[in-house]
C-alpha positions as CSV (number, residue, x, y, z in Angstrom):
1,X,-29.9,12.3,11.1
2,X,-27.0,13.3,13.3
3,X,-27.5,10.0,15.3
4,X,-27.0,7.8,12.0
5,X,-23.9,9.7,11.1
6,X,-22.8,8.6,14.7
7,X,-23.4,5.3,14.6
8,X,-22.6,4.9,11.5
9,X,-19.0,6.3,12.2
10,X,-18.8,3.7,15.5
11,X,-19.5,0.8,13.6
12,X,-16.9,1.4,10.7
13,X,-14.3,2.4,13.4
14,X,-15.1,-0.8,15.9
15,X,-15.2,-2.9,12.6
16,X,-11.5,-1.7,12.1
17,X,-10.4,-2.1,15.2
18,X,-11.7,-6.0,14.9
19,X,-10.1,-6.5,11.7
20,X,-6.3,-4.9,13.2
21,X,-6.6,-7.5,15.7
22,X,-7.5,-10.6,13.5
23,X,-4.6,-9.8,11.4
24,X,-2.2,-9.2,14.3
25,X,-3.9,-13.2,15.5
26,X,-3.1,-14.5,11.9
27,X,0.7,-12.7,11.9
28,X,1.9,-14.1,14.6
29,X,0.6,-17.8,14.2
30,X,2.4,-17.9,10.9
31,X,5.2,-16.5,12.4
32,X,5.4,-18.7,15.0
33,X,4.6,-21.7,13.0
34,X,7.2,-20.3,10.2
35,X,10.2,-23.1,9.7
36,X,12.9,-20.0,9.9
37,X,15.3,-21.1,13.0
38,X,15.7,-17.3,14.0
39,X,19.0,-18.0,16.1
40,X,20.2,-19.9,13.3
41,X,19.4,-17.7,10.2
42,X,20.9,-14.6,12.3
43,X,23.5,-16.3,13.8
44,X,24.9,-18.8,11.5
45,X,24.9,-22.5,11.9
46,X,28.5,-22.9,12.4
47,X,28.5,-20.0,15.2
48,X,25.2,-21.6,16.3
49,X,27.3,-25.0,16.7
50,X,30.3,-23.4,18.3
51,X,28.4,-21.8,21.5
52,X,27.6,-23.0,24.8
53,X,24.5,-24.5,26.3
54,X,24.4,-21.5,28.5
55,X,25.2,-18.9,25.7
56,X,22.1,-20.0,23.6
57,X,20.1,-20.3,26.3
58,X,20.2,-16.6,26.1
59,X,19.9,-15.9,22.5
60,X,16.6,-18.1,23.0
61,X,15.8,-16.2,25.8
62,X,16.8,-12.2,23.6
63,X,14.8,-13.6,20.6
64,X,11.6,-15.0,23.0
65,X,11.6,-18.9,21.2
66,X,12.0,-20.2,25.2
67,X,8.3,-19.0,25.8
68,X,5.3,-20.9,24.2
69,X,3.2,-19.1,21.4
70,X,0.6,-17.5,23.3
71,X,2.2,-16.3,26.2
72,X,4.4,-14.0,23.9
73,X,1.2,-13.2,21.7
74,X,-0.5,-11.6,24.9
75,X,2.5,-10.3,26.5
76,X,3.1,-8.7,23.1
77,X,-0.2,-7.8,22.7
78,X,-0.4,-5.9,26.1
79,X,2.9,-4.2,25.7
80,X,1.5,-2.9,22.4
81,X,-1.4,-1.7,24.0
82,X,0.5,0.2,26.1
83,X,1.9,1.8,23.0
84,X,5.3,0.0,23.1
85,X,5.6,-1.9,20.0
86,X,8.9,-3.8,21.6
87,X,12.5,-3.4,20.2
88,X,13.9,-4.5,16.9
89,X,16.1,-7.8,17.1
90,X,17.6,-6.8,14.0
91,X,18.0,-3.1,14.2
92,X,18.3,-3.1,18.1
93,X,16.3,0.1,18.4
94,X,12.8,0.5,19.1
95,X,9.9,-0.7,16.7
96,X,8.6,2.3,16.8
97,X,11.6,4.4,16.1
98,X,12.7,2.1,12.9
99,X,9.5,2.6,11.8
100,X,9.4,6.2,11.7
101,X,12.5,5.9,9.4
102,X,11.3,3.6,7.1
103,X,7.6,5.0,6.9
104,X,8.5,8.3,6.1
105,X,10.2,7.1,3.0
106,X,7.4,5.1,2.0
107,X,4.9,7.5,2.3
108,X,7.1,9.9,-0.4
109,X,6.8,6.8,-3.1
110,X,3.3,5.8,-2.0
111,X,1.5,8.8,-1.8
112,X,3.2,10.3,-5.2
113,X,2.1,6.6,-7.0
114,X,-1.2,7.2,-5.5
115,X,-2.2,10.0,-6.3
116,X,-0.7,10.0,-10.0
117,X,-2.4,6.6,-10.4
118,X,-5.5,7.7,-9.3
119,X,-5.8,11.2,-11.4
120,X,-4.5,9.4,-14.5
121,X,-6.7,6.4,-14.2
122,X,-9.5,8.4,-13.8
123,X,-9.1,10.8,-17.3
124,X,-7.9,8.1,-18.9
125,X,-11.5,5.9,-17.9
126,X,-13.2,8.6,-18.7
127,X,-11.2,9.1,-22.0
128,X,-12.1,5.5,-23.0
129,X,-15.7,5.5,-22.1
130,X,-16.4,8.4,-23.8
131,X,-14.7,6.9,-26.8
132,X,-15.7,3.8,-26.6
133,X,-14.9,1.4,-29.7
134,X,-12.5,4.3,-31.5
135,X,-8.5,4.2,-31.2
136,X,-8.6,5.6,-28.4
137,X,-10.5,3.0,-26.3
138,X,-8.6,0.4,-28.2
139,X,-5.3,2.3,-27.3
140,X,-6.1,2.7,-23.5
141,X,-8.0,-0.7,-22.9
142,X,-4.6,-2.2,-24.7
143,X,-2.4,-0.2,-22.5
144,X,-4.2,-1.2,-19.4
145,X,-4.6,-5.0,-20.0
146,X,-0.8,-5.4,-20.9
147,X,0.2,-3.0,-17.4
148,X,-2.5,-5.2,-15.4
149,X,-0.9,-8.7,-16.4
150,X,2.7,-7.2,-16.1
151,X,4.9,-8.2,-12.8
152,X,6.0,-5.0,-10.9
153,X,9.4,-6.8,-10.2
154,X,9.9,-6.8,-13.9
155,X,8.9,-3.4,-14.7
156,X,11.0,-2.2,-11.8
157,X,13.8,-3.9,-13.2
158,X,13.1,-2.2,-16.9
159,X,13.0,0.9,-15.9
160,X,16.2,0.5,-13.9
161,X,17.9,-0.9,-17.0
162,X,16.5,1.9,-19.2
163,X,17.1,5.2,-17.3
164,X,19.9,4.2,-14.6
165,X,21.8,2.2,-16.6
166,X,21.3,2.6,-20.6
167,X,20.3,6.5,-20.3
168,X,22.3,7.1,-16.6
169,X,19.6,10.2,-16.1
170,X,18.5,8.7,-13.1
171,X,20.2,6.7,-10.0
172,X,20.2,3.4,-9.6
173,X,19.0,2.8,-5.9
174,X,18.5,3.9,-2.1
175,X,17.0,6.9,-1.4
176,X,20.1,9.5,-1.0
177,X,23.0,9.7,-3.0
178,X,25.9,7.0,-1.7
179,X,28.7,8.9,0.6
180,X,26.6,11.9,1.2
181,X,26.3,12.6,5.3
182,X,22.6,13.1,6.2
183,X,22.5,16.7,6.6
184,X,24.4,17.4,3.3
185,X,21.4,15.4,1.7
186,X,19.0,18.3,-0.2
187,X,15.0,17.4,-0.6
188,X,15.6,17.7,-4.3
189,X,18.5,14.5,-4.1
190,X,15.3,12.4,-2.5
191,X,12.9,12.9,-4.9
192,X,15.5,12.4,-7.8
193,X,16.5,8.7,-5.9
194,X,12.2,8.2,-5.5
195,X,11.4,8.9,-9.4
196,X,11.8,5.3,-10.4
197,X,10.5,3.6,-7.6
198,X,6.9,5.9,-7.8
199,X,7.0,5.4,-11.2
200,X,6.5,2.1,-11.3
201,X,4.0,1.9,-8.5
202,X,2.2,4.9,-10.5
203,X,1.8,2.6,-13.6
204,X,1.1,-0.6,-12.2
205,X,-1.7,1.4,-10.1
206,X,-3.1,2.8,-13.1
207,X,-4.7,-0.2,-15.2
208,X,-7.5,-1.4,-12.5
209,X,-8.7,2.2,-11.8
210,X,-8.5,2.9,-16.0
211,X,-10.7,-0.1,-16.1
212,X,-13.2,0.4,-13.6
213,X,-14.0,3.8,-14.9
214,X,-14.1,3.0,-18.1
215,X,-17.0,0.5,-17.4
216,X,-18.7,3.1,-15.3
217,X,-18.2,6.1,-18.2
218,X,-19.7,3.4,-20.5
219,X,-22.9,2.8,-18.4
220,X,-24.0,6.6,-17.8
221,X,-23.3,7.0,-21.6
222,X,-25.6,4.6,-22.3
223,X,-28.3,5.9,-19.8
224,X,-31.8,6.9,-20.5
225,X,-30.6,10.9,-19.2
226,X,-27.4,10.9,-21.0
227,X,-29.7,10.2,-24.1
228,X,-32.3,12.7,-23.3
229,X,-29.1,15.4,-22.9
230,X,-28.2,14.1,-26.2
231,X,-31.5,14.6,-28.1
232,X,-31.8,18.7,-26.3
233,X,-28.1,19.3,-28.6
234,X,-26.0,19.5,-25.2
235,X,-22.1,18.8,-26.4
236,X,-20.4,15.9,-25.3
237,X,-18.3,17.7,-23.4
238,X,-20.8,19.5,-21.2
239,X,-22.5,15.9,-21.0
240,X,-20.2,14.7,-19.4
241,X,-19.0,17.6,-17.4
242,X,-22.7,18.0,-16.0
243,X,-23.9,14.1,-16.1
244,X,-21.0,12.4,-16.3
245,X,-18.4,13.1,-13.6
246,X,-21.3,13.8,-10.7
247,X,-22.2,9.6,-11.0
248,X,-18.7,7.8,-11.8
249,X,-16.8,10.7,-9.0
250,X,-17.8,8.0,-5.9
251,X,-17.1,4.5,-7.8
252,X,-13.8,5.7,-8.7
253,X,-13.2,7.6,-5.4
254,X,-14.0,4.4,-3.3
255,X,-11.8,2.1,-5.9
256,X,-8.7,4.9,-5.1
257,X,-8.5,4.3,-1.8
258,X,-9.4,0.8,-1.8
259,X,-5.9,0.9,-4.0
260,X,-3.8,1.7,-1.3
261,X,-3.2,-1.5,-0.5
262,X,-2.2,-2.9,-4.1
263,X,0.4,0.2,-4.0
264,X,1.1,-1.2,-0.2
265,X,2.0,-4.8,-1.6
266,X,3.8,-3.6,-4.5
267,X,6.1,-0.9,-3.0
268,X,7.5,-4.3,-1.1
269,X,8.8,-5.6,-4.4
270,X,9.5,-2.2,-5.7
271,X,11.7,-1.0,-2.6
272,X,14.1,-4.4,-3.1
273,X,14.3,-4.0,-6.8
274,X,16.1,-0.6,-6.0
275,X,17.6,-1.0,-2.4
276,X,14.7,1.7,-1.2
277,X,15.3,1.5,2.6
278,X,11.6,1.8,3.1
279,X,8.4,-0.3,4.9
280,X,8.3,-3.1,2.6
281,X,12.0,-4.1,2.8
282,X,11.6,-3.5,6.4
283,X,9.2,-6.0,5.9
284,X,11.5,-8.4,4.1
285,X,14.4,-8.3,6.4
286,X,11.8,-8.6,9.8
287,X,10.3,-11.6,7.9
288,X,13.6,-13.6,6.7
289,X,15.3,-12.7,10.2
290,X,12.2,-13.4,12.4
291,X,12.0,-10.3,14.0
292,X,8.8,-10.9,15.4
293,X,8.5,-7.4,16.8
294,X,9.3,-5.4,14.2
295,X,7.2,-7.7,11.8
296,X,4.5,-7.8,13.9
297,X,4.8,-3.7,13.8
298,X,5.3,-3.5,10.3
299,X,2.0,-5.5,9.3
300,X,0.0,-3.6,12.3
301,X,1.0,0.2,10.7
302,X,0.0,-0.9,7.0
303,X,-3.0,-2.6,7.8
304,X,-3.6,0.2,9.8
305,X,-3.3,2.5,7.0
306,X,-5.3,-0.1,4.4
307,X,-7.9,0.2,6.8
308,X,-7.7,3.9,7.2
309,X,-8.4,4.4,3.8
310,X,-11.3,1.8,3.3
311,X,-12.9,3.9,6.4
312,X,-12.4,7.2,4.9
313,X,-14.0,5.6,1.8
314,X,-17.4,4.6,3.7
315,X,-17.3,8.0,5.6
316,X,-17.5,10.0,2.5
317,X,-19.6,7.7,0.9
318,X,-21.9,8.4,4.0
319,X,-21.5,12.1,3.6
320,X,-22.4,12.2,0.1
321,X,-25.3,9.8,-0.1
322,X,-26.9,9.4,3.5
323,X,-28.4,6.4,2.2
324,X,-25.1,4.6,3.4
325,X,-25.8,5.6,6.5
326,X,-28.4,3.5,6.6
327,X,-27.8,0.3,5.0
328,X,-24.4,0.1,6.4
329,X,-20.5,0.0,5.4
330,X,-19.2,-0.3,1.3
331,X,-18.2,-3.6,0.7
């Protein structure tokens, strides 16, 4: 038994590991193949024009473009296994280092829109299952379809209009208040500037898990033991306290972390919407700039993280039904 859990552990990590370094392959190919002149769109064509032979032979050389493709993929790729992720063209500071900034506010938006996604989604399933074909599935399946085909840009931009701008309860962008040193920033004037943005991630995240667990909550209602529970007089409630929760708990549990990286791709729009010097507009900037570095850093740390959580996923799925251990990784 022991020996399963082992191997089953090894070939989820190793299977991560190969996936990190397919996408770092597929990142920079399409950077390098990406018609974005890096001298020119940080430079400027005029300043471009106006230099020497000698003077852009070493911009070419600072921003790598004099080396072919897959000599700076494998000297990039052995300086990163060496830990050094290479320094920022844009920010002119470690990779590294400007990630640590940018992650750590990030992590405040996603992991509030995470977690309220996935607790609400979750009642809210189990609310319409339980209810199915009453006002209150009607209600929540309505609610979740219009979220689902909604843009997050264009939420983002609603609720901006409504509370920062008609209702002025909330601020409009960045993450600190404008003209306030860092160390006269207070934790309470972060999470005030990170309301809207988590907001809309938690909203937008809400619909597919709603969904999902709705389907599942339907299906165990309609089971043969659900029935039985219902002909011995057990209550709704304890039916689905008892029989219900214990078989939807792992669907719904696998579906939350496999929506990290929905909340991932969204908090990219989200964080330009409201100037939110996070990941994703890290991710913007590296990508229109052609910092290839920090880019290449940036994609690495949240695939890293996607990956994480699809992992933890299969681990626990292994843990709580060793029949995974057996037949292998959730798809």
């Amino acid at each position: 038994m022991k020996s399963y859990g082992i191997r089953f552990i090894g070939k989820n990590f190793i299977r991560m590991i190969l996936l990190l370094f397919a996408v770092s392959v597929v990142t920079f190919t399409l950077v390098s193949v990406s018609p974005i002149d890096p001298l020119q769109a940080n430079v400027g064509q005029a300043a471009l024009g106006a230099m020497s032979q000698e003077q852009k032979e070493k911009l070419e050389s600072y921003w790598g473009v004099d080396e072919p493709p897959v000599q700076r993929y494998l000297n990039w790729a052995k300086d990163f296994i060496k830990g050094d992720m290479g320094d920022s063209l844009l920010y002119r500071q470690p990779v590294t280092a400007v990630i640590g900034v940018k992650l750590a506010n990030s992590m405040m938006l996603m992991v509030i829109a995470w977690m309220i996604s996935g607790l609400l989604g979750f009642l809210l399933g189990i609310l319409a299952g339980v209810f199915r074909g009453t006002w209150i599935d009607r209600l929540i399946k309505g609610y979740s379809l219009l979220i689902a085909s909604t843009p997050v840009f264009w939420l983002a931009l609603l609720l901006l209009l409504v509370f920062a701008v008609w209702l002025k309860v909330l601020p409009v962008g960045l993450s600190v208040p404008i003209g306030v040193e860092a160390a006269g920033v207070t934790f309470l004037d972060r999470i005030q500037h990170a309301i809207l943005p988590a907001l809309t991630l938690s909203i937008t995240g809400v619909s597919n898990i709603t969904l999902h667990t709705r389907e599942k909550m339907i299906d165990v209602m309609e089971s043969d033991y659900m029935l039985f529970a219902q002909a011995r007089g057990e209550s709704r409630k304890r039916m689905v306290c008892r029989h219900g929760l214990r078989n939807i708990i792992l669907p719904a549990l696998t579906l939350q972390f496999a929506s990290i990286s929905e909340i991932i791709g969204g908090s990219v729009l989200v964080e330009q919407v409201f100037s939110y010097p996070g990941l994703g507009q890290a991710a913007v900037a590296a990508g229109t700039g052609s910092d290839v570095p920090l880019l290449m850093g940036i994609t690495l740390v949240t695939a890293a993280i996607v990956f994480s959580g699809n992992f933890i996923a299969n681990i626990l799925y292994g843990v709580v039904d060793p029949r995974m251990r057996k037949g292998g990784a959730v798809s």
